[in-house]
Structure formats: C-alpha cells, structure tokens
PDB file of N, CA, C and O in Angstrom:
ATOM      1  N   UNK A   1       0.844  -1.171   0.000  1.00  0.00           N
ATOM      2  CA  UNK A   1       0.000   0.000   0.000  1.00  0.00           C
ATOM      3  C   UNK A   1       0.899   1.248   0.000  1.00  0.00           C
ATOM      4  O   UNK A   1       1.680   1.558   0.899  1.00  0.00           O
ATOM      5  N   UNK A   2       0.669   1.923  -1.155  1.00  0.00           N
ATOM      6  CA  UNK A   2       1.566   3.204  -1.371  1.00  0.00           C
ATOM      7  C   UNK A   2       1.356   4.001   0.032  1.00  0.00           C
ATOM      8  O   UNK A   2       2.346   4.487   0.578  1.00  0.00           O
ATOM      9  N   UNK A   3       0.138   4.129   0.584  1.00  0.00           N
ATOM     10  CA  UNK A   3       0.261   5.242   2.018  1.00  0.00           C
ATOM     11  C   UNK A   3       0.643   4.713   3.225  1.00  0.00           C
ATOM     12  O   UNK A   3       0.848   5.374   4.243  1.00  0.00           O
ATOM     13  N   UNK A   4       0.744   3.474   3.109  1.00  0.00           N
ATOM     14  CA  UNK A   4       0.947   2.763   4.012  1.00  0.00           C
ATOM     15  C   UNK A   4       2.966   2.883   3.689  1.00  0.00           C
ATOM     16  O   UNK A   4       3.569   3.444   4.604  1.00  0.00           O
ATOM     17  N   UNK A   5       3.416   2.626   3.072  1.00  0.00           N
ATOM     18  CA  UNK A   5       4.975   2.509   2.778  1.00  0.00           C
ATOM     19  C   UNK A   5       5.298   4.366   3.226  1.00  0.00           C
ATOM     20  O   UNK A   5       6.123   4.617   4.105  1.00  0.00           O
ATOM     21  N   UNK A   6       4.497   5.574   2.459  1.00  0.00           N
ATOM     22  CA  UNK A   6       5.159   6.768   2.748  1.00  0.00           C
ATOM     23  C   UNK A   6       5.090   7.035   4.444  1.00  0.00           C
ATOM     24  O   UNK A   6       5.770   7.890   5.013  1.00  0.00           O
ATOM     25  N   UNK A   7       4.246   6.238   5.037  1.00  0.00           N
ATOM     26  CA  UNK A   7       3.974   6.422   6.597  1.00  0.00           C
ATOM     27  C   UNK A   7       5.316   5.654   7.232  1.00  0.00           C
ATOM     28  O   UNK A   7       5.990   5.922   8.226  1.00  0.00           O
ATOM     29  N   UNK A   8       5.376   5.034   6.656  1.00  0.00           N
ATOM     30  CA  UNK A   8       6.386   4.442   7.697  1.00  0.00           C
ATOM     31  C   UNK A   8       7.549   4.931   7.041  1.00  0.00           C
ATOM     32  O   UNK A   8       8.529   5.015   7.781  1.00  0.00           O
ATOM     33  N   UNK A   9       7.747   5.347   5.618  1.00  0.00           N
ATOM     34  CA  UNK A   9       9.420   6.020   5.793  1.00  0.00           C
ATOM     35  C   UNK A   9       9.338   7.298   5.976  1.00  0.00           C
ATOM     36  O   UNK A   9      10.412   7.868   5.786  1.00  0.00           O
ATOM     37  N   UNK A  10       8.322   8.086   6.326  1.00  0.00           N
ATOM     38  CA  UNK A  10       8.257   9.431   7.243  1.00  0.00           C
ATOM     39  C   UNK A  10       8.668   9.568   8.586  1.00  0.00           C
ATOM     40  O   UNK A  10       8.954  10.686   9.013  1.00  0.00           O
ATOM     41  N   UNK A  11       8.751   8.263   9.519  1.00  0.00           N
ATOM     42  CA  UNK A  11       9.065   8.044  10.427  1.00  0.00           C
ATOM     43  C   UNK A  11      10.678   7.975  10.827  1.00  0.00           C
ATOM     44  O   UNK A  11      11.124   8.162  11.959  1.00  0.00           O
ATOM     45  N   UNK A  12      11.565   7.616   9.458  1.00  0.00           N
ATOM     46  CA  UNK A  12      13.137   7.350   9.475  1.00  0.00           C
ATOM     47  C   UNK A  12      13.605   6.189  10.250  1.00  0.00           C
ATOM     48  O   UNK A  12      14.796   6.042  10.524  1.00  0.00           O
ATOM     49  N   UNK A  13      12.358   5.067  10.735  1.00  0.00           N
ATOM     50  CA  UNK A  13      13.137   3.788  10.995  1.00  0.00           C
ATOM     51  C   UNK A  13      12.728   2.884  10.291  1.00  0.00           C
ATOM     52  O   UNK A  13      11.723   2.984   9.588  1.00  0.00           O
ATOM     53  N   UNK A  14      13.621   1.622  10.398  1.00  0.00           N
ATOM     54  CA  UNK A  14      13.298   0.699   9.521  1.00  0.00           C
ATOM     55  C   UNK A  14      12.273   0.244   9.912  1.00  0.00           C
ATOM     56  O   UNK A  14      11.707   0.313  11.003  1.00  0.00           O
ATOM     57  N   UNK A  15      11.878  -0.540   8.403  1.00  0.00           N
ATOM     58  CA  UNK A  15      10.568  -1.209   9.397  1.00  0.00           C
ATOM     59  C   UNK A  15      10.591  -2.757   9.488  1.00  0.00           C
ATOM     60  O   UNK A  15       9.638  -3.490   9.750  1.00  0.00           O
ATOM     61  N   UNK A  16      11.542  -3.015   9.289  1.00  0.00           N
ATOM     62  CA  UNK A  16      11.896  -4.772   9.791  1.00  0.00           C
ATOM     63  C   UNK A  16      13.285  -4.469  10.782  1.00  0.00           C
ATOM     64  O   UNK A  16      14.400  -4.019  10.519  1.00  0.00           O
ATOM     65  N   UNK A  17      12.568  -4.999  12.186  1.00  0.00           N
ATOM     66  CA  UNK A  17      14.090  -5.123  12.453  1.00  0.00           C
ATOM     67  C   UNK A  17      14.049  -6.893  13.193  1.00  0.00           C
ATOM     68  O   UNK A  17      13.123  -7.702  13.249  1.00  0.00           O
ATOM     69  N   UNK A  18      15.367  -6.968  13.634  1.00  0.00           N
ATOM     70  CA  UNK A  18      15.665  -8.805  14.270  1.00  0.00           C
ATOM     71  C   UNK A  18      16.692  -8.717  15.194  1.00  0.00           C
ATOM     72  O   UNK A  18      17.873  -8.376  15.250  1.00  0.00           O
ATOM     73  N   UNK A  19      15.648  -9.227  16.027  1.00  0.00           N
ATOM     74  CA  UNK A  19      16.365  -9.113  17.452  1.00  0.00           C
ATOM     75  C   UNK A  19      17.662 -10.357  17.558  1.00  0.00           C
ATOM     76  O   UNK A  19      17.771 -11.583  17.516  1.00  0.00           O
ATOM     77  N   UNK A  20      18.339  -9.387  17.687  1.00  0.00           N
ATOM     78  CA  UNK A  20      19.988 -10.781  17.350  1.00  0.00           C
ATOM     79  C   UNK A  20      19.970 -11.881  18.844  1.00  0.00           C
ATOM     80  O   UNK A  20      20.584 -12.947  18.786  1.00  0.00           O
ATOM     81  N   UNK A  21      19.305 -11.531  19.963  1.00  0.00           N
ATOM     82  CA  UNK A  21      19.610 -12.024  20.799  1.00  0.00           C
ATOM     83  C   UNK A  21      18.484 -13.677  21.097  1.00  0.00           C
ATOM     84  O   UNK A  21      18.719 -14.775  21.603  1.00  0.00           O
ATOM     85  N   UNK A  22      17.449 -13.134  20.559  1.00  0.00           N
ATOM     86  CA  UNK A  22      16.469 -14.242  20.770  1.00  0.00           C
ATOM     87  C   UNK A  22      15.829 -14.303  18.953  1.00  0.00           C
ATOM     88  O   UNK A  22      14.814 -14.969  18.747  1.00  0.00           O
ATOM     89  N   UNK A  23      16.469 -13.622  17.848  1.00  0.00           N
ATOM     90  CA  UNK A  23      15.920 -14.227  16.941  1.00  0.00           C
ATOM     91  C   UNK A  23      14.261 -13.830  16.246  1.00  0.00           C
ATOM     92  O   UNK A  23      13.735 -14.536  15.385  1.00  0.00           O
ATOM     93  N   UNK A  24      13.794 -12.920  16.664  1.00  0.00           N
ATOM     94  CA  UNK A  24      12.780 -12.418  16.936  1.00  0.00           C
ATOM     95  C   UNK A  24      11.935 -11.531  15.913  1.00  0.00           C
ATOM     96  O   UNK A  24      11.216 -10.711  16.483  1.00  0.00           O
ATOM     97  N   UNK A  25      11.887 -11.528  14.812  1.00  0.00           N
ATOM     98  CA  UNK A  25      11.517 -10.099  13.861  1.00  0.00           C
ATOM     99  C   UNK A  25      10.276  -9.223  14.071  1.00  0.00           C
ATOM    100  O   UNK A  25       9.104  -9.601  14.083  1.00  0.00           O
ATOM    101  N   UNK A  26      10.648  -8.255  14.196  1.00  0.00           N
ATOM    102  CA  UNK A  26       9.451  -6.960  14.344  1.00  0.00           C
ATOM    103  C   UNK A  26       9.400  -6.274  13.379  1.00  0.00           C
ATOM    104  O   UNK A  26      10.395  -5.976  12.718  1.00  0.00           O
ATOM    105  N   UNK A  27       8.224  -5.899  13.123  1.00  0.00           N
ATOM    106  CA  UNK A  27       7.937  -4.647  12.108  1.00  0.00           C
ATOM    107  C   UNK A  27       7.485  -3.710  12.411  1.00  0.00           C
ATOM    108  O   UNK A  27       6.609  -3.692  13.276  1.00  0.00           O
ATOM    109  N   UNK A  28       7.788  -2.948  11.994  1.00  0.00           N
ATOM    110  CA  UNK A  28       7.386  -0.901  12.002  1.00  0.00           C
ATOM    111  C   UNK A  28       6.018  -0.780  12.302  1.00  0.00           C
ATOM    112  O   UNK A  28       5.269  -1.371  11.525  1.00  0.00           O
ATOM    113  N   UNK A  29       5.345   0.022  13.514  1.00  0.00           N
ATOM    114  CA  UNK A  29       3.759   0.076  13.156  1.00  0.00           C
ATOM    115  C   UNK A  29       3.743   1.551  13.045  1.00  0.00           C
ATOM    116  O   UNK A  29       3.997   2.153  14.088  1.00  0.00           O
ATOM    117  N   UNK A  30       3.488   2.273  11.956  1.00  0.00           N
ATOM    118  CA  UNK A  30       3.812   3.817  11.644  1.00  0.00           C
ATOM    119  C   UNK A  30       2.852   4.203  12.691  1.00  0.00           C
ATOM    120  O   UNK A  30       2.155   3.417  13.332  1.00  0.00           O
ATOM    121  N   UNK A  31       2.884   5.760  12.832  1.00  0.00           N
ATOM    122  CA  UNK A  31       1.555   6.641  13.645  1.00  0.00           C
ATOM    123  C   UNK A  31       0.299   6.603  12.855  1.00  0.00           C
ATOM    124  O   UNK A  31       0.564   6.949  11.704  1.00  0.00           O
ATOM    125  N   UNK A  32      -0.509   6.424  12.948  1.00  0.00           N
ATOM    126  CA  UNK A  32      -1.912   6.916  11.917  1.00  0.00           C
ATOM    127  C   UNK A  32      -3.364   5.996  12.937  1.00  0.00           C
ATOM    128  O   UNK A  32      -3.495   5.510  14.060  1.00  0.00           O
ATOM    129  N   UNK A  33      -4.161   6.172  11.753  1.00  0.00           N
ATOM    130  CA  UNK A  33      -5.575   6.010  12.088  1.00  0.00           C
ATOM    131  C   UNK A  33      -6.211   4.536  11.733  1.00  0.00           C
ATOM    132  O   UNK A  33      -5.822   4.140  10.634  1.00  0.00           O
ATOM    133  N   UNK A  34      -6.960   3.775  12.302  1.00  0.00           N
ATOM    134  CA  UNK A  34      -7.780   2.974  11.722  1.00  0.00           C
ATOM    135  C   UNK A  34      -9.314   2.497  12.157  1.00  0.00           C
ATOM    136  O   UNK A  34      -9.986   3.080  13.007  1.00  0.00           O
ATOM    137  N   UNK A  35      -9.629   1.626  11.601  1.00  0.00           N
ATOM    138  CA  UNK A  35     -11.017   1.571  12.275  1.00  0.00           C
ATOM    139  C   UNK A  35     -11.340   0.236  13.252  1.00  0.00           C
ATOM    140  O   UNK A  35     -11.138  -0.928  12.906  1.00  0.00           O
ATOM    141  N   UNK A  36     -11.775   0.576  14.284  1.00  0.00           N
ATOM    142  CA  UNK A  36     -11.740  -0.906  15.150  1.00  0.00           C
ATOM    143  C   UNK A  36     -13.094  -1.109  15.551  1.00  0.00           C
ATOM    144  O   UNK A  36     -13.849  -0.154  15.735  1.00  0.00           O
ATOM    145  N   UNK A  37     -13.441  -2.284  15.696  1.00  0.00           N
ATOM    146  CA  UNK A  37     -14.591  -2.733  16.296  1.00  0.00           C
ATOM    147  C   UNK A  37     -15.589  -3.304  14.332  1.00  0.00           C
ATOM    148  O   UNK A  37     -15.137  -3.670  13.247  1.00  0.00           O
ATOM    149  N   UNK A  38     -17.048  -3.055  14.883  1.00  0.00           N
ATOM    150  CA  UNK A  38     -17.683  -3.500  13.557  1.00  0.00           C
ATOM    151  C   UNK A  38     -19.455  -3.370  14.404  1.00  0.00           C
ATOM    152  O   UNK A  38     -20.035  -3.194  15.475  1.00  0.00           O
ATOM    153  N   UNK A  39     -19.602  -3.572  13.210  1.00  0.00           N
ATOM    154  CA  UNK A  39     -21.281  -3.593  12.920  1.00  0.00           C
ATOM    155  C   UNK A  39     -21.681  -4.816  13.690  1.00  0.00           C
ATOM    156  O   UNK A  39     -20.966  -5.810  13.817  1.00  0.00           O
ATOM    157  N   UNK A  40     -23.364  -4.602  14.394  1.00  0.00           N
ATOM    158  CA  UNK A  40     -23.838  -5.994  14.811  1.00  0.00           C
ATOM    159  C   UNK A  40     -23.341  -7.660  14.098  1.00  0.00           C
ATOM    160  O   UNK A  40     -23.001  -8.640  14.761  1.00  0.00           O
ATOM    161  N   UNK A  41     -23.426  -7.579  12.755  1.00  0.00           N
ATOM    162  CA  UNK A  41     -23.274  -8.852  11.402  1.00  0.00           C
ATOM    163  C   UNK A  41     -22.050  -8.146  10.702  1.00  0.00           C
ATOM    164  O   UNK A  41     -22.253  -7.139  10.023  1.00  0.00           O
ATOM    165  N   UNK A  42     -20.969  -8.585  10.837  1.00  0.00           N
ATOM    166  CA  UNK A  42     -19.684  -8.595  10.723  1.00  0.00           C
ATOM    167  C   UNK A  42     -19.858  -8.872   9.400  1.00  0.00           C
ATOM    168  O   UNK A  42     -20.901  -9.325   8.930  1.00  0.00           O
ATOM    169  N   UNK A  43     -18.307  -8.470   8.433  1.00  0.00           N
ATOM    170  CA  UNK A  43     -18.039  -8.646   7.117  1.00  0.00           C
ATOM    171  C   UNK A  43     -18.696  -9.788   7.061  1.00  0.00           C
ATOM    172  O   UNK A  43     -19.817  -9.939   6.573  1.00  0.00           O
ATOM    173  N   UNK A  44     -18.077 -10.544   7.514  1.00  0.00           N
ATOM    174  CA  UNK A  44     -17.845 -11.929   6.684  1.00  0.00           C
ATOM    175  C   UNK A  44     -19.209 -12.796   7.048  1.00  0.00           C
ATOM    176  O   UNK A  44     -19.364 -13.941   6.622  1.00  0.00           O
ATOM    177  N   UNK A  45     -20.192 -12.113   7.895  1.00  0.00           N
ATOM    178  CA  UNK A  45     -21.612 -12.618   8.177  1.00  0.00           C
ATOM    179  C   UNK A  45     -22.265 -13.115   9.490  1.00  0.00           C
ATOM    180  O   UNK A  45     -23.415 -13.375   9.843  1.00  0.00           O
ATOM    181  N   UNK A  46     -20.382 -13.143  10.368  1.00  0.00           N
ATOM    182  CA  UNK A  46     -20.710 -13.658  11.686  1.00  0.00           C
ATOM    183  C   UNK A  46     -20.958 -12.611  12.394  1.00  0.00           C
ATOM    184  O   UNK A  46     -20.730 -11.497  11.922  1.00  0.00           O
ATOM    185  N   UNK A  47     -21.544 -12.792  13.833  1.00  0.00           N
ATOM    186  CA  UNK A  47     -21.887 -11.780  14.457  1.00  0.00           C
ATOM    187  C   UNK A  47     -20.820 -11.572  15.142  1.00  0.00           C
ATOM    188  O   UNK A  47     -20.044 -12.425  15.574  1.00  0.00           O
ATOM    189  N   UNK A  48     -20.749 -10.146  15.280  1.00  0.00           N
ATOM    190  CA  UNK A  48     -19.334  -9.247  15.979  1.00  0.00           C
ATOM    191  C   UNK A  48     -20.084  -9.693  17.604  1.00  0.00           C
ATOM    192  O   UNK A  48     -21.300  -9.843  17.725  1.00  0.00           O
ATOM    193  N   UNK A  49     -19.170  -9.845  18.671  1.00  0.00           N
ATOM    194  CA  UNK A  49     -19.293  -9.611  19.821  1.00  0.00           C
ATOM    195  C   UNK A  49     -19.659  -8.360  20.543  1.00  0.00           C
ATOM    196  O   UNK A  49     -19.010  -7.412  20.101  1.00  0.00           O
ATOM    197  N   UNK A  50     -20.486  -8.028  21.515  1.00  0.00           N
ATOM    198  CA  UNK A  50     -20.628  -7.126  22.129  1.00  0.00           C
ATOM    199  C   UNK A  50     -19.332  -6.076  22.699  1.00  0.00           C
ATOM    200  O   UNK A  50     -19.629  -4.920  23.001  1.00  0.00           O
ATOM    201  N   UNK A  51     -18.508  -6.348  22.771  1.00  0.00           N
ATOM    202  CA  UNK A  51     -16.960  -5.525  23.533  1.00  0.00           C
ATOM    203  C   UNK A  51     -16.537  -5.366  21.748  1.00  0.00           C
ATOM    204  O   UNK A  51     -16.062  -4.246  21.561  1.00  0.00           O
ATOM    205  N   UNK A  52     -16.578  -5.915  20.892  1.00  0.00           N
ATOM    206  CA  UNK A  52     -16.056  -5.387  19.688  1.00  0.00           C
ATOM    207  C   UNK A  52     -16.526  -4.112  18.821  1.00  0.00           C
ATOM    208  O   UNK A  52     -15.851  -3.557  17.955  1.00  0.00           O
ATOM    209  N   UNK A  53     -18.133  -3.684  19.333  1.00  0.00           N
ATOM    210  CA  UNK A  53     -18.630  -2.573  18.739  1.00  0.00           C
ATOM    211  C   UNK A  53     -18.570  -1.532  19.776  1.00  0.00           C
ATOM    212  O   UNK A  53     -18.049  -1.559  20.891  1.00  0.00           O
ATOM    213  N   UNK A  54     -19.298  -0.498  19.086  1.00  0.00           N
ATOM    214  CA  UNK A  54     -19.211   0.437  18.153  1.00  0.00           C
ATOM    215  C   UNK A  54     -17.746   0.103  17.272  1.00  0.00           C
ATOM    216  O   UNK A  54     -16.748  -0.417  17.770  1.00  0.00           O
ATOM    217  N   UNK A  55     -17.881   0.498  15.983  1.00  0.00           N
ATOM    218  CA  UNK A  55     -16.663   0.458  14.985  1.00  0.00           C
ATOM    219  C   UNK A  55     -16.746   2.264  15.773  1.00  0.00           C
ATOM    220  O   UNK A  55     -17.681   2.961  16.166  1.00  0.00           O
ATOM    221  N   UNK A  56     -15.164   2.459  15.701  1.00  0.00           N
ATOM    222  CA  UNK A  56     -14.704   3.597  15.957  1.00  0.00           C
ATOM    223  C   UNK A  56     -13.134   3.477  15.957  1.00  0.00           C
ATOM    224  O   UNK A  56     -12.454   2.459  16.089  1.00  0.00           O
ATOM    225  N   UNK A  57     -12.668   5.006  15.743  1.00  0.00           N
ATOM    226  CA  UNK A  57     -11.803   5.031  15.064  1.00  0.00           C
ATOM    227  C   UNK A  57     -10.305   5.159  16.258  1.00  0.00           C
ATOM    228  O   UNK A  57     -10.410   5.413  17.458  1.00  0.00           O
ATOM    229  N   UNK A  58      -9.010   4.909  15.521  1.00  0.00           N
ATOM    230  CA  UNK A  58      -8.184   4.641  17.032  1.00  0.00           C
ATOM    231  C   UNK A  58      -6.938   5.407  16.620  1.00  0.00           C
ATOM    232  O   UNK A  58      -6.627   5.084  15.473  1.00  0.00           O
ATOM    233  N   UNK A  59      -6.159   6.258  17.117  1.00  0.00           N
ATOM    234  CA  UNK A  59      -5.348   6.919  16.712  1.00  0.00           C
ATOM    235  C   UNK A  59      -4.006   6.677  17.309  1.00  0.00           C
ATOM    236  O   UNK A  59      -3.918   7.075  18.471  1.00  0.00           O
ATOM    237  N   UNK A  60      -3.058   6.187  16.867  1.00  0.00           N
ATOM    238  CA  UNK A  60      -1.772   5.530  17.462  1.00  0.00           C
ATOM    239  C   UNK A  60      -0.890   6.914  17.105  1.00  0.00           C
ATOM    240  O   UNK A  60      -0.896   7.440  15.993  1.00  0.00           O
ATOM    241  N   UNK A  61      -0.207   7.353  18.150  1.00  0.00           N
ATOM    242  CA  UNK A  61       0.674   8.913  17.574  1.00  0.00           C
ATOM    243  C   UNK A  61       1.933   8.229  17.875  1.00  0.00           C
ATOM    244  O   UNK A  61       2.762   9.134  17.965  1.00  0.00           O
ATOM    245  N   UNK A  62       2.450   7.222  18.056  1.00  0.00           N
ATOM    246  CA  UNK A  62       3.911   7.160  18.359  1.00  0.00           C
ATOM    247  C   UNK A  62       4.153   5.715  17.604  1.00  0.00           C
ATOM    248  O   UNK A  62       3.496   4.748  17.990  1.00  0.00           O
ATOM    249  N   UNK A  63       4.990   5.589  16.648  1.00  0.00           N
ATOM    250  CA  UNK A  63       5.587   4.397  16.233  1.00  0.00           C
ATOM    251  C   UNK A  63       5.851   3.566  17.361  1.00  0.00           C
ATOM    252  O   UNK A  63       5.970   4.030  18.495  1.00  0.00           O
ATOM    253  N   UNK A  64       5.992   1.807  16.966  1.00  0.00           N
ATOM    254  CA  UNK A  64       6.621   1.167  17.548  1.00  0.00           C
ATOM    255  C   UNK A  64       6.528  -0.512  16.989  1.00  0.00           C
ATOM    256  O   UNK A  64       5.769  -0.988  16.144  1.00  0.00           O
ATOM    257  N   UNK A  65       7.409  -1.063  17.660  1.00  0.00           N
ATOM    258  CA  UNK A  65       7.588  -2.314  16.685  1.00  0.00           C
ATOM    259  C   UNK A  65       6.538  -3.459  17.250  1.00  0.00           C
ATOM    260  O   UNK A  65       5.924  -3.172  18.278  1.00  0.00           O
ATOM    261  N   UNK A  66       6.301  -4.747  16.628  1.00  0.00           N
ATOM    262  CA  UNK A  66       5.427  -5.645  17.009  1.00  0.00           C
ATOM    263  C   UNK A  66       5.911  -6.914  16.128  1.00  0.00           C
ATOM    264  O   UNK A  66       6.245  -6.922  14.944  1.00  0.00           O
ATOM    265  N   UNK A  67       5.856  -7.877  16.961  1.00  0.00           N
ATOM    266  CA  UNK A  67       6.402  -9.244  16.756  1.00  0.00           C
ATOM    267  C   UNK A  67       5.636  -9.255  15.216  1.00  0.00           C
ATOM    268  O   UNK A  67       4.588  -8.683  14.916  1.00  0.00           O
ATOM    269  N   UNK A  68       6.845 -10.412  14.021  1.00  0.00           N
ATOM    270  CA  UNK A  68       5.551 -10.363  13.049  1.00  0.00           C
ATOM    271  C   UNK A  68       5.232 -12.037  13.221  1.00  0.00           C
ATOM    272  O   UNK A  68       4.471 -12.666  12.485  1.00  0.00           O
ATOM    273  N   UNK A  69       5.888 -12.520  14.207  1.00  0.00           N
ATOM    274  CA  UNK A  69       4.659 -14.321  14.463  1.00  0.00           C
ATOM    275  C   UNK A  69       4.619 -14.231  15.617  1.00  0.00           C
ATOM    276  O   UNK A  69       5.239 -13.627  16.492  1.00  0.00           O
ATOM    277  N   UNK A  70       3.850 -14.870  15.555  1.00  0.00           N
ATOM    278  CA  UNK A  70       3.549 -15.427  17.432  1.00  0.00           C
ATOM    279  C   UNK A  70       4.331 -15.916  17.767  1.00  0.00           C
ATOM    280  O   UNK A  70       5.096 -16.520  17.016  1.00  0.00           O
ATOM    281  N   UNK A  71       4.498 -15.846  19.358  1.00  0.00           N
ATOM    282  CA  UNK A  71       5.908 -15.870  20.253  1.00  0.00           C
ATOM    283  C   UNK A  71       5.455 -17.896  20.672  1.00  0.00           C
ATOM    284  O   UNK A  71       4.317 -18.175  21.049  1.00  0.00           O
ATOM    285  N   UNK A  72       6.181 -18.639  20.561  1.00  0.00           N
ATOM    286  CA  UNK A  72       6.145 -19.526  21.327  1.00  0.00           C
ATOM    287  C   UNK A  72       6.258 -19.027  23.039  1.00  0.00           C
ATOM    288  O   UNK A  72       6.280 -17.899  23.532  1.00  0.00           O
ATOM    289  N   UNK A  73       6.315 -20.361  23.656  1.00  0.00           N
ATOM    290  CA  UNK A  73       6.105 -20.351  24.786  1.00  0.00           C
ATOM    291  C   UNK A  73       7.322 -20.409  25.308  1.00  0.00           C
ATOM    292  O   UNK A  73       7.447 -19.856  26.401  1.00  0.00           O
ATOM    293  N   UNK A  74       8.344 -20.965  24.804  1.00  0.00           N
ATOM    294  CA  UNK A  74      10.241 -21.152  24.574  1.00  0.00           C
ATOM    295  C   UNK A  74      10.530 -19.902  24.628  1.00  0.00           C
ATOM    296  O   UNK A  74      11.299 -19.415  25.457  1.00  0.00           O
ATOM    297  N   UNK A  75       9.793 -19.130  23.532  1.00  0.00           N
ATOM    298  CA  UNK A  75      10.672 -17.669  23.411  1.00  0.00           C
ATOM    299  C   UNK A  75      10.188 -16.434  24.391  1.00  0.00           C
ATOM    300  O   UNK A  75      10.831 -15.433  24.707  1.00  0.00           O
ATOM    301  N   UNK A  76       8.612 -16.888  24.839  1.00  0.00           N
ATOM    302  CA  UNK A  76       8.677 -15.818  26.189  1.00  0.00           C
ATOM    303  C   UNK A  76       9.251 -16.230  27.443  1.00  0.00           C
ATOM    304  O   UNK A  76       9.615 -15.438  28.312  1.00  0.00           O
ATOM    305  N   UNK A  77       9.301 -17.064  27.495  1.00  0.00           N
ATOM    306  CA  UNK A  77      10.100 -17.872  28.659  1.00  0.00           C
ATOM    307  C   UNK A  77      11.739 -17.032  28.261  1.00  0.00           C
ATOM    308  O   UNK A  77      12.296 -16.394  29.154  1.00  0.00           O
ATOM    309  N   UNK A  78      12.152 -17.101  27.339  1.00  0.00           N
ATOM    310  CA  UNK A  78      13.466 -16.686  27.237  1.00  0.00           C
ATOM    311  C   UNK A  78      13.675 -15.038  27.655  1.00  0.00           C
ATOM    312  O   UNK A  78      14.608 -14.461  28.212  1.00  0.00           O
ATOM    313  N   UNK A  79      12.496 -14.604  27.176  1.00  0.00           N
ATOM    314  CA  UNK A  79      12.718 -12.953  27.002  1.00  0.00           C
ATOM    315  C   UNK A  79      12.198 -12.173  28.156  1.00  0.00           C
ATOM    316  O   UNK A  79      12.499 -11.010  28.422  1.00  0.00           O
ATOM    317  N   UNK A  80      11.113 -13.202  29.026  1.00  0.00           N
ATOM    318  CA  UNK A  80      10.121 -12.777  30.451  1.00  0.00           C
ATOM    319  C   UNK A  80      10.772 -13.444  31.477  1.00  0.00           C
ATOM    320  O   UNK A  80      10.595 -12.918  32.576  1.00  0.00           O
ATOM    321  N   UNK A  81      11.604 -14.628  31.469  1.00  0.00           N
ATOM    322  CA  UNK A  81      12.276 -15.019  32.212  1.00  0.00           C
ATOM    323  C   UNK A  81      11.471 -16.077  33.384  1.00  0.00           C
ATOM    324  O   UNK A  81      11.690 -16.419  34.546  1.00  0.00           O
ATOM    325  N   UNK A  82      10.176 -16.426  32.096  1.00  0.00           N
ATOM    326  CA  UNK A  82       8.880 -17.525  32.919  1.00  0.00           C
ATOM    327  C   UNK A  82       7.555 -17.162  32.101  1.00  0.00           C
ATOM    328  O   UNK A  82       7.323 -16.332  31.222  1.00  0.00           O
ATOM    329  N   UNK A  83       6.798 -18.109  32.742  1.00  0.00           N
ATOM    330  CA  UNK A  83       5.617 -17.976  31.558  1.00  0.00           C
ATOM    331  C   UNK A  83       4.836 -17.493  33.026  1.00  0.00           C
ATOM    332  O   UNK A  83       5.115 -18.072  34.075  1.00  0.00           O
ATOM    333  N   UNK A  84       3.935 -16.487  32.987  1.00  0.00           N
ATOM    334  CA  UNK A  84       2.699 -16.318  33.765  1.00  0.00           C
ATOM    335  C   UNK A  84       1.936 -17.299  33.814  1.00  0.00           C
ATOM    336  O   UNK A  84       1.663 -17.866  32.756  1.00  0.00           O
ATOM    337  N   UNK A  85       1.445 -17.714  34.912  1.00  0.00           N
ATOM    338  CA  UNK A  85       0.642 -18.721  35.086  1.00  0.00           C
ATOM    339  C   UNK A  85      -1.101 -18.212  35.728  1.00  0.00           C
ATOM    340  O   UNK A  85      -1.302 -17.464  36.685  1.00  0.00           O
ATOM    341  N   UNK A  86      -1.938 -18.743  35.044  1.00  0.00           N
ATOM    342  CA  UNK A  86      -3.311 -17.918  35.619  1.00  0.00           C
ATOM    343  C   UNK A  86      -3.331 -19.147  37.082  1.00  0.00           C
ATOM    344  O   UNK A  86      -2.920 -20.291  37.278  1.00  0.00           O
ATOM    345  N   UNK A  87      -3.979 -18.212  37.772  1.00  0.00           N
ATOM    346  CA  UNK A  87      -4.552 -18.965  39.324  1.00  0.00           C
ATOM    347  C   UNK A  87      -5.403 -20.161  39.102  1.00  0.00           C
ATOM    348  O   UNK A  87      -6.446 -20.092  38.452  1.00  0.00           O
ATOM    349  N   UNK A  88      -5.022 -21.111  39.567  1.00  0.00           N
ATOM    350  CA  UNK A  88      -6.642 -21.905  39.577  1.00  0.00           C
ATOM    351  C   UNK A  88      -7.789 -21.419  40.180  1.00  0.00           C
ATOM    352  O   UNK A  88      -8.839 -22.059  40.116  1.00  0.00           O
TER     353      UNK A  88
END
C-alpha cells in the first residue's frame, strides 16, 4: 500500500528489524488512524461480539515495533524469564 509505505518512511526507521539475541523479527507500526470494532453482522456474516462494537476510530501517535509471528512459549520464557501462570 503506497500510504501505508510513505507512513512508515516518514518516520526514518526501519521497518523490519531482528532481534539478534532471541531471533525475533518486528515490524514498524507507523503513527496513523484505523477503524476498530464493527457492525452488529460482521463482514464476513458472523456476528461481531458485544466488547467489539461500536466500529470507531483509534489513533496511534507514536511508532513502535510488534512481533511479526507469534511468540512460542520457549521464546517468552526466554525474554520474560517464565511464563505467567493464571490462578486456579
């Protein structure tokens, strides 16, 4: 996405970086706008959940990076130094 690429090199960081220590790749999430939540009957036909509506809009003003896979349980253990455990 062309506005999507000038947003993030307006910012002057890369937008892939890899964490040398645990192996890790993040990508750039520029500043800007989007839309969150949805309508009662969702795109795709299912019904949106109650905590997911109103669609409204969300404004992120500060870059920052975000894993681009999901973290095993190995690699937060490595980086949290333990996995949280919920209470019984």
């Amino acid at each position: 996405d062309p506005q999507l690429r000038r947003s993030i090199e307006s910012t002057g960081l890369p937008w892939r970086v890899l964490d040398r220590v645990y192996g890790i790749e993040m990508l750039l999430v520029p500043p800007g706008t989007y839309a969150r939540g949805g309508d009662p009957l969702g795109e795709d036909g299912r019904l949106v959940q109650r905590n997911e509506m109103p669609r409204h809009k969300v404004q992120i003003s500060e870059p920052f990076y975000i894993g681009r896979h999901e973290l095993f349980e190995r690699e937060w253990d490595a980086v949290m130094g333990g996995t949280p455990r919920a209470p019984l």
